[in-house]
PDB file as gemmi writes it, atoms N, CA and C in Angstrom:
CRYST1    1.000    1.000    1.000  90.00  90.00  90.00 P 1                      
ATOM      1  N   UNK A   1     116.165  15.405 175.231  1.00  0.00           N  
ATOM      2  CA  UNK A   1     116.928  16.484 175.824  1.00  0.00           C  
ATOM      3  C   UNK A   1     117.905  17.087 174.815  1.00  0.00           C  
ATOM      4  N   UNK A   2     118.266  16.087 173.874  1.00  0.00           N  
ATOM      5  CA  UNK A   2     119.252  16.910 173.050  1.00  0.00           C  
ATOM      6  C   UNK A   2     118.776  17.597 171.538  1.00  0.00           C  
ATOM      7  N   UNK A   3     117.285  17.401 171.525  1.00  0.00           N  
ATOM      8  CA  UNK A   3     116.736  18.412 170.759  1.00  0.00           C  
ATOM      9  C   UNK A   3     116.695  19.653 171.119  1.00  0.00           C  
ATOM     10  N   UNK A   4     115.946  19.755 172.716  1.00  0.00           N  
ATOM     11  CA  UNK A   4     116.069  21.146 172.836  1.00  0.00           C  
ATOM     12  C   UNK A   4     117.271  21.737 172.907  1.00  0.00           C  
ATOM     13  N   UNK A   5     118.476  21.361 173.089  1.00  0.00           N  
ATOM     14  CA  UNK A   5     119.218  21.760 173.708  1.00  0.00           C  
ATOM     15  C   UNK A   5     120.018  22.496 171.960  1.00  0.00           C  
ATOM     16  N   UNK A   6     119.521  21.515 170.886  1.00  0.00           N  
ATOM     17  CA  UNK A   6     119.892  21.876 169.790  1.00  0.00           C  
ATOM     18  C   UNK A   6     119.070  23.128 169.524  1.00  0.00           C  
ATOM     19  N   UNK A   7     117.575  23.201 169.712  1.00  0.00           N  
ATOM     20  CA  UNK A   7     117.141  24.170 169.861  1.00  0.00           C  
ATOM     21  C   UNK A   7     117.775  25.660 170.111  1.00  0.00           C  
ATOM     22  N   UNK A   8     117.718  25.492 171.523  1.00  0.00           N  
ATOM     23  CA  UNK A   8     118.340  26.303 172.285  1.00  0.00           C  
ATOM     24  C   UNK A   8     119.300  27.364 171.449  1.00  0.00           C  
ATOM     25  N   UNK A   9     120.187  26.222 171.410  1.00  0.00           N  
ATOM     26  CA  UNK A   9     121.459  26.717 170.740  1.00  0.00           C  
ATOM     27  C   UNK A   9     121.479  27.693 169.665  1.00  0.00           C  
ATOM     28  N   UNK A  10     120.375  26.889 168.566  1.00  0.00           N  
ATOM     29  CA  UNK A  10     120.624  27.799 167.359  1.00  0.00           C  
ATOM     30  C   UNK A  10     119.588  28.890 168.022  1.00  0.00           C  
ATOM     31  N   UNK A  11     118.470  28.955 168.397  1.00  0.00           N  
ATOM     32  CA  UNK A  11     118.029  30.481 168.481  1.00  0.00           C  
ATOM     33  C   UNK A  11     118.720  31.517 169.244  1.00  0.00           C  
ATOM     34  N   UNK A  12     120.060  30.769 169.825  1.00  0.00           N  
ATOM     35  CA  UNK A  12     120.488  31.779 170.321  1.00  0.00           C  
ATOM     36  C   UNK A  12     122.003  32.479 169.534  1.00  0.00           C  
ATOM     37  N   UNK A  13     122.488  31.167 168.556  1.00  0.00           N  
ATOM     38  CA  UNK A  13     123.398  31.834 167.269  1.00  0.00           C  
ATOM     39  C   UNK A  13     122.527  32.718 166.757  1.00  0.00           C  
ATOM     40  N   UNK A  14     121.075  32.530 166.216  1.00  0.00           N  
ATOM     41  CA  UNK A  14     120.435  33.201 165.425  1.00  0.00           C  
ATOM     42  C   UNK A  14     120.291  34.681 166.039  1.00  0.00           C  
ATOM     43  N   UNK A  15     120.183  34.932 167.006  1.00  0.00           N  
ATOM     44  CA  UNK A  15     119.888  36.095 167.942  1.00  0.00           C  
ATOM     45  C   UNK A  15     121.034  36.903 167.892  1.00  0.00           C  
ATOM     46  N   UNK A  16     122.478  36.305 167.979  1.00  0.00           N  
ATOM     47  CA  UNK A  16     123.702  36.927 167.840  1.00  0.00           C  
ATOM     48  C   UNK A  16     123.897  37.474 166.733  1.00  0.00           C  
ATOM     49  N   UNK A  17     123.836  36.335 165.516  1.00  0.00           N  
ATOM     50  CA  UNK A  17     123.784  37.110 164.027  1.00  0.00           C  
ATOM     51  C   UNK A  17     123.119  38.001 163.561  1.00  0.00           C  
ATOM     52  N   UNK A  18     121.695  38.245 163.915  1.00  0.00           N  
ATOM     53  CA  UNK A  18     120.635  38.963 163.756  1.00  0.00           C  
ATOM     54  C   UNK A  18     121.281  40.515 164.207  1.00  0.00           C  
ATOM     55  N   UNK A  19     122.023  40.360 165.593  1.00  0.00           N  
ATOM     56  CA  UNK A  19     122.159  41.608 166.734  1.00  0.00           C  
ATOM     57  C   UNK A  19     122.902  42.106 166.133  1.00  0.00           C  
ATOM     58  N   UNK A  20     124.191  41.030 165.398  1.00  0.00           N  
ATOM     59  CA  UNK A  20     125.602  41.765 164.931  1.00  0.00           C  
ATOM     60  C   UNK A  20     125.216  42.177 163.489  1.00  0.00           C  
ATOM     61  N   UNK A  21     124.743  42.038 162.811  1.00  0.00           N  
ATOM     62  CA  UNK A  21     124.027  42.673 161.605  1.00  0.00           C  
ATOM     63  C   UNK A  21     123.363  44.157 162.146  1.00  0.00           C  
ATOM     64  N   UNK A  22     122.799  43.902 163.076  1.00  0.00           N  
ATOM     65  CA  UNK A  22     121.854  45.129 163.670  1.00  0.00           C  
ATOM     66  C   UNK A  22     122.966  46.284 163.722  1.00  0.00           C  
ATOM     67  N   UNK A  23     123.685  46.152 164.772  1.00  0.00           N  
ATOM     68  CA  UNK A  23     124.421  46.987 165.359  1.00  0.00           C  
ATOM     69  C   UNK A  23     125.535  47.411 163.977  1.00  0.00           C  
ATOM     70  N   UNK A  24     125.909  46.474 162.900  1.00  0.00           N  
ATOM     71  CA  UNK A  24     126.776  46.859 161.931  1.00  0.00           C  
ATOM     72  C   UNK A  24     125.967  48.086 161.124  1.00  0.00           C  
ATOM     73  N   UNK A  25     124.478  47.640 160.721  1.00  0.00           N  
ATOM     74  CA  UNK A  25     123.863  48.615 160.132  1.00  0.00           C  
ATOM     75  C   UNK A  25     123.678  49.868 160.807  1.00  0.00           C  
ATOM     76  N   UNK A  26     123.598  50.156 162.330  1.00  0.00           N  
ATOM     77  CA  UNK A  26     123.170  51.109 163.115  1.00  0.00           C  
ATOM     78  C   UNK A  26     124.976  51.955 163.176  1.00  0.00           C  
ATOM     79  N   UNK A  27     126.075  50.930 162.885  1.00  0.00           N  
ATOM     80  CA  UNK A  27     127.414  52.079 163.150  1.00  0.00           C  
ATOM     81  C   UNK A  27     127.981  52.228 161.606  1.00  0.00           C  
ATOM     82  N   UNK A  28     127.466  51.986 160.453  1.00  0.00           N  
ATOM     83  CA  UNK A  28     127.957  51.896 158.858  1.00  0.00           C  
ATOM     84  C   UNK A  28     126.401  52.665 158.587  1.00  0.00           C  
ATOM     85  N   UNK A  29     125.355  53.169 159.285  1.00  0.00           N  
ATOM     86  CA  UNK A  29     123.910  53.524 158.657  1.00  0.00           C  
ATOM     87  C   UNK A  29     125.260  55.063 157.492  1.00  0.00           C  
ATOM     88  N   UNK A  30     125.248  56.155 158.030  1.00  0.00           N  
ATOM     89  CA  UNK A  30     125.892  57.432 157.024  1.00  0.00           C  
ATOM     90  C   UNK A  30     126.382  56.962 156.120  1.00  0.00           C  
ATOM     91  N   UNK A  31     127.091  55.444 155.691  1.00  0.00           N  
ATOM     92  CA  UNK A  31     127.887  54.798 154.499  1.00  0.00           C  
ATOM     93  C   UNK A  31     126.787  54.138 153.342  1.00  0.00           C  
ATOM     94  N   UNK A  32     126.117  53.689 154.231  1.00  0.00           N  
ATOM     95  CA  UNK A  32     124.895  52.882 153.758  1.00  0.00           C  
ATOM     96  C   UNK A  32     123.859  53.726 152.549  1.00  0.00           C  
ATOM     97  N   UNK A  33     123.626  54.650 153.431  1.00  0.00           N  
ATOM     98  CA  UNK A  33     122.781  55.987 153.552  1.00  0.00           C  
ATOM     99  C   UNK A  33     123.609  57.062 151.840  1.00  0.00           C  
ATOM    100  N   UNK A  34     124.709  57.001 151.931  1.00  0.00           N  
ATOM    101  CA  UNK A  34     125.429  57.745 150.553  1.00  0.00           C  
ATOM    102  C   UNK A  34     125.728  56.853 149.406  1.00  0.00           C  
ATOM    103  N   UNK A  35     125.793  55.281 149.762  1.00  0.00           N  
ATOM    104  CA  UNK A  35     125.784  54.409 149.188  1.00  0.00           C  
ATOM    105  C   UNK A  35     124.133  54.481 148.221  1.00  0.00           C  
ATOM    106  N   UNK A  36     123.048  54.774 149.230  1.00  0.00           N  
ATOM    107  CA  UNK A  36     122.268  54.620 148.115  1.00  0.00           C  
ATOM    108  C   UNK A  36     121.736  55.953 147.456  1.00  0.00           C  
ATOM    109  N   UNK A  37     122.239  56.875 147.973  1.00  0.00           N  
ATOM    110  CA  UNK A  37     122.086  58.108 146.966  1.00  0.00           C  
ATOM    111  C   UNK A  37     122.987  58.286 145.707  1.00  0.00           C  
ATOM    112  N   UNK A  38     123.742  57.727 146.257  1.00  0.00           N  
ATOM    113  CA  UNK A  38     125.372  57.373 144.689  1.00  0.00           C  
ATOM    114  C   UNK A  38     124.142  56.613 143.793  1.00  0.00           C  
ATOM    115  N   UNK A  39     123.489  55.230 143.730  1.00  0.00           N  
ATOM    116  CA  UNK A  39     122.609  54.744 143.418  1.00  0.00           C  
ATOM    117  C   UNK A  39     121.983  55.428 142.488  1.00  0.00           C  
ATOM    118  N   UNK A  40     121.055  56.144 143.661  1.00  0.00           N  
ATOM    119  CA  UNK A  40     119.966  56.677 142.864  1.00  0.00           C  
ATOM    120  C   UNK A  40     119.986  57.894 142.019  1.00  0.00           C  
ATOM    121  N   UNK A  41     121.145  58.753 142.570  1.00  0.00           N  
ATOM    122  CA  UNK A  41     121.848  59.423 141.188  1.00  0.00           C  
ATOM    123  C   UNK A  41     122.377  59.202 140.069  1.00  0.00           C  
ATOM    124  N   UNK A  42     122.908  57.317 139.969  1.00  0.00           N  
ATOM    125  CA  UNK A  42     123.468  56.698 138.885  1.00  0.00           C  
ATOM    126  C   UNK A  42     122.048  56.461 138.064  1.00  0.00           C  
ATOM    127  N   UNK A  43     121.345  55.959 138.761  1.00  0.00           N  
ATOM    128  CA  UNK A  43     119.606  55.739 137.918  1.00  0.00           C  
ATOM    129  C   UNK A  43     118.825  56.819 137.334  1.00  0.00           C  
ATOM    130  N   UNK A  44     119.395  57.973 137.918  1.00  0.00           N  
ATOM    131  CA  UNK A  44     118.336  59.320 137.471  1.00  0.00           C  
ATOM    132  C   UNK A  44     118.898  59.631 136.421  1.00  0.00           C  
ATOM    133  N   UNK A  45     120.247  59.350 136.226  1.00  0.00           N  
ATOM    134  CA  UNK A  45     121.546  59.982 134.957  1.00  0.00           C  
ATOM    135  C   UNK A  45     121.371  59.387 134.187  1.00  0.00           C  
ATOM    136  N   UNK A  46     121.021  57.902 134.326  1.00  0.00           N  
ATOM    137  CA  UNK A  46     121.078  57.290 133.132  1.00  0.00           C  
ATOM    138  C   UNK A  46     119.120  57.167 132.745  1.00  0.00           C  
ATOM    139  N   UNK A  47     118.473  57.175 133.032  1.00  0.00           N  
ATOM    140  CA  UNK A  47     116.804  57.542 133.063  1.00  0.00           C  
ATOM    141  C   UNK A  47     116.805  58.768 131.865  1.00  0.00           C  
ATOM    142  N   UNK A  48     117.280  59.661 132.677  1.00  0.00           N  
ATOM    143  CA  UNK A  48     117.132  61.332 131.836  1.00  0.00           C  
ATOM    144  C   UNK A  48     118.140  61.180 130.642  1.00  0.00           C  
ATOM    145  N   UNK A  49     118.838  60.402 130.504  1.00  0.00           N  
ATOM    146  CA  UNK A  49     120.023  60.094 129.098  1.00  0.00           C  
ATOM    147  C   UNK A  49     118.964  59.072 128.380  1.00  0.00           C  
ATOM    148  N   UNK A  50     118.439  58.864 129.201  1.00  0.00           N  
ATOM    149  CA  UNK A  50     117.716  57.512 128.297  1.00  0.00           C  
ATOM    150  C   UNK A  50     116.498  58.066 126.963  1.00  0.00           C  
ATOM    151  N   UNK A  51     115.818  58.655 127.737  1.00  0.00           N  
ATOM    152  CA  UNK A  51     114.566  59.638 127.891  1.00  0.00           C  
ATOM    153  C   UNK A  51     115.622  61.076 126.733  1.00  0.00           C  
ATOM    154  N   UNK A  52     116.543  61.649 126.820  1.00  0.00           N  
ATOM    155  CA  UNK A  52     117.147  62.862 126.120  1.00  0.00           C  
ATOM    156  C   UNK A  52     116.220  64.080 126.321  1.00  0.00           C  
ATOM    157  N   UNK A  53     116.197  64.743 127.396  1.00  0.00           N  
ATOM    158  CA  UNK A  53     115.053  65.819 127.793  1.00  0.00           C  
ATOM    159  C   UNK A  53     116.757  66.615 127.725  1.00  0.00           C  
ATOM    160  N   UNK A  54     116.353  67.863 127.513  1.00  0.00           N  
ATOM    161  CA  UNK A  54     117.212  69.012 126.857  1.00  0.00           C  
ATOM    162  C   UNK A  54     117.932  69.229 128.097  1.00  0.00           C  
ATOM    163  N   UNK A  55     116.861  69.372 129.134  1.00  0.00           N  
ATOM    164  CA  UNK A  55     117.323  70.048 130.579  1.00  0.00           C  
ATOM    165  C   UNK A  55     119.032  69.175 130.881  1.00  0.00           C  
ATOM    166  N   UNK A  56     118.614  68.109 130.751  1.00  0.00           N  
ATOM    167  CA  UNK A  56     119.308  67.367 131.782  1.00  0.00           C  
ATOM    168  C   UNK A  56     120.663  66.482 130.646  1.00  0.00           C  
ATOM    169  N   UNK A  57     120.660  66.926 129.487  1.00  0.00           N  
ATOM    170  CA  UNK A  57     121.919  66.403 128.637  1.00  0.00           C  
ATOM    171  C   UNK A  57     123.101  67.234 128.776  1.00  0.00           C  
ATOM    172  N   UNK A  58     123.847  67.070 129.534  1.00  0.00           N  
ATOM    173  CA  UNK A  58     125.436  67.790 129.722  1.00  0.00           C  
ATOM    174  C   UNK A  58     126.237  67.514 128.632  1.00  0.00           C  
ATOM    175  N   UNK A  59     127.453  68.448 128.312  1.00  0.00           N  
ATOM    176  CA  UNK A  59     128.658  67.997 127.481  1.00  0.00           C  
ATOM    177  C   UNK A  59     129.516  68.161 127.940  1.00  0.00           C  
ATOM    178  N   UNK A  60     129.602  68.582 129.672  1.00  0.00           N  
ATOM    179  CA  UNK A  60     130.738  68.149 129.783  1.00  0.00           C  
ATOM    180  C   UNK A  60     130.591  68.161 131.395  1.00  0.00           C  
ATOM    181  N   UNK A  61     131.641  67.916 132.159  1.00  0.00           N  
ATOM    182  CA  UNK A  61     131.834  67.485 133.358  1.00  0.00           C  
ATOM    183  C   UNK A  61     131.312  68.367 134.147  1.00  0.00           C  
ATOM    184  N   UNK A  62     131.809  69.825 133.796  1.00  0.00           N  
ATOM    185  CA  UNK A  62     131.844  71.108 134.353  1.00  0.00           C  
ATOM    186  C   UNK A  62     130.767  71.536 134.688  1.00  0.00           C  
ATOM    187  N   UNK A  63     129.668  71.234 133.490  1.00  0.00           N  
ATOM    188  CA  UNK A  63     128.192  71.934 133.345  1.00  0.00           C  
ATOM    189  C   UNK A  63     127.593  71.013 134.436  1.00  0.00           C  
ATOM    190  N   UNK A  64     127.790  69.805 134.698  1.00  0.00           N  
ATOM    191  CA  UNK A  64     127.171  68.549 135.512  1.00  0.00           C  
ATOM    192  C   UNK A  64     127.348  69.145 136.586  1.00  0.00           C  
ATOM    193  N   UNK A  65     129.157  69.625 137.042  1.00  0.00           N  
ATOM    194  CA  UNK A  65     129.210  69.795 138.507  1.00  0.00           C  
ATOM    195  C   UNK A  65     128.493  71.211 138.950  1.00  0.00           C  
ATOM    196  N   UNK A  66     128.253  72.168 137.788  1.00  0.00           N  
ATOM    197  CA  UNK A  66     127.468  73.488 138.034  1.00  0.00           C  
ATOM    198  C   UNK A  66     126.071  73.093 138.493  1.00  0.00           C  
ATOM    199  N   UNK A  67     125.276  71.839 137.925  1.00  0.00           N  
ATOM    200  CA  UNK A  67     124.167  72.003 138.033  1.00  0.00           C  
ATOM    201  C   UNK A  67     123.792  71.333 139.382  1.00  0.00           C  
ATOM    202  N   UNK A  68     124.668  70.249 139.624  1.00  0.00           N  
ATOM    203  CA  UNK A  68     124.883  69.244 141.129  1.00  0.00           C  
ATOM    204  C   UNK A  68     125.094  70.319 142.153  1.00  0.00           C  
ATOM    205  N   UNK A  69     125.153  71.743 142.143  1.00  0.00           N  
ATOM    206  CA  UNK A  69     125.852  72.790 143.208  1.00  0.00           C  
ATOM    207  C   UNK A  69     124.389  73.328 143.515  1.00  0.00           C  
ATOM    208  N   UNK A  70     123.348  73.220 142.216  1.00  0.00           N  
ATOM    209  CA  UNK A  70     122.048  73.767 142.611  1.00  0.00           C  
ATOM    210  C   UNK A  70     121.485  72.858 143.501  1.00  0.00           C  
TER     211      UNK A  70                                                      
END                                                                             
């Protein structure tokens, strides 16, 4: 009896943790979501710096934020 009951128990911590993860990702998803575009804009910047294609080498802040507006 006190297996299942150990049972029991944890699939039902497990169910809580699972839910409260759920619901954190479903009310933080828009944070999450800019979090990985920050990302994948840090990877494309440094890719195209890596690579030195003409297009995409800035000298300065200004020209970056002109071209981020396209």
């Amino acid at each position: 009896m006190k297996n299942w009951f150990k049972i029991i128990s944890g699939l039902l911590i497990s169910l809580i943790v699972v839910g409260a993860v759920t619901m954190l990702a479903i009310k933080y998803f828009d944070v999450l979501v800019r979090g990985f575009e920050s990302l994948r804009d840090h990877v494309a910047r440094k890719k195209a710096h890596f690579f030195g294609s003409e297009c995409c080498d800035y000298e300065d802040e200004d020209d970056l934020a002109e071209a981020e507006e396209l």
